[in-house]
Every structure is written in C-alpha cells, then in structure tokens.
N, C-alpha and C positions, 0 to 999 in steps of 0.2 A: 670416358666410359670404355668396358671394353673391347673385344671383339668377339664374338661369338661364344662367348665363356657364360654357360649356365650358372646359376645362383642356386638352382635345387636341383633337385631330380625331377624328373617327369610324374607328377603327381594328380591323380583323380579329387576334383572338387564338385561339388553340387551346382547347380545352375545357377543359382541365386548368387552365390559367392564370386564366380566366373562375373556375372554379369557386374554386381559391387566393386570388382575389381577393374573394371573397363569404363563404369562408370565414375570412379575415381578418377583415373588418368585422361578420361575427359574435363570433366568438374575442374579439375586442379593444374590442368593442361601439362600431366607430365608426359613421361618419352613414348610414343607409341610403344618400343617394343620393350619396356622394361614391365615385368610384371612382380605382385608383391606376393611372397611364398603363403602357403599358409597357415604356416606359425606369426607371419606377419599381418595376414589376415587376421586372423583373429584379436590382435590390437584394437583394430575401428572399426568391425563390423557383428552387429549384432544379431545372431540368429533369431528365427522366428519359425517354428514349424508349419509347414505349408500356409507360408504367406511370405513378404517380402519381407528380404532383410533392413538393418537399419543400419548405417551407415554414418562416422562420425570423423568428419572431412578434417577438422582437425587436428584430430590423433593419424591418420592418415598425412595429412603434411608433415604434422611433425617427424613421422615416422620415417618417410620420405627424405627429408630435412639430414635426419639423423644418418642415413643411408648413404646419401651424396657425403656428406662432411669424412665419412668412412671411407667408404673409394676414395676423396682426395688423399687422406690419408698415404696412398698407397696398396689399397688392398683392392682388385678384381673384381666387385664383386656385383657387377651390372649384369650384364647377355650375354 
C-alpha cells in the first residue's frame, strides 16, 4: 500500500455515505485508513432520501477486491 498518496481529492459527502463507508470497512474488516471515492461509492450504496442508505457488502468487496489486485499491479493507488 502506499504512503501517504491520496486516491481522490478532498471531496464533500453526505453523512449517510460517510457513515456507509466506515461502516463497510468495519463489516468487511478493511484498512482503517483506506477510504472508498465517491464514484466508488456509488457502486454498493444505495441512496435513500432522508433515511438511511442501503448498503451492498458485496459489491463493496468486490470492489475492494478489484482495487487491491490493481495496486499489486503496480499502480499507488491506496493513501
């Protein structure tokens, strides 16, 4: 993984997505500090207007999955 190398820019998200996304990386026991963009969000989470999102763990792993297999690759593209 790699050193302190952003994946996106500094982006505003709604609390529900914030929270989906921290919720994931519990659930699925990934890296604390890795978080998913969101254009990658919106792969496994599905909005709900004022109400909580839903959430689809494995579109999220896979996605995850697909992400590691890419950095081994060779590409940066962790934190």
């Amino acid at each position: 993984m790699g050193l302190g190398v952003s994946r996106f820019p500094e982006t505003l998200i709604c609390d529900q997505c914030n929270s989906a996304d921290g919720t994931v990386k519990r659930m699925l026991k990934l890296p604390k500090k890795f978080s998913f963009s969101p254009q990658e969000m919106r792969m496994f989470i599905e909005a709900t207007p004022h109400g909580k999102h839903k959430i689809n763990y494995e579109r999220a792993l896979d996605l995850f999955t697909l992400l590691m297999k890419s950095n081994d690759r060779g590409s940066r593209i962790f934190f």
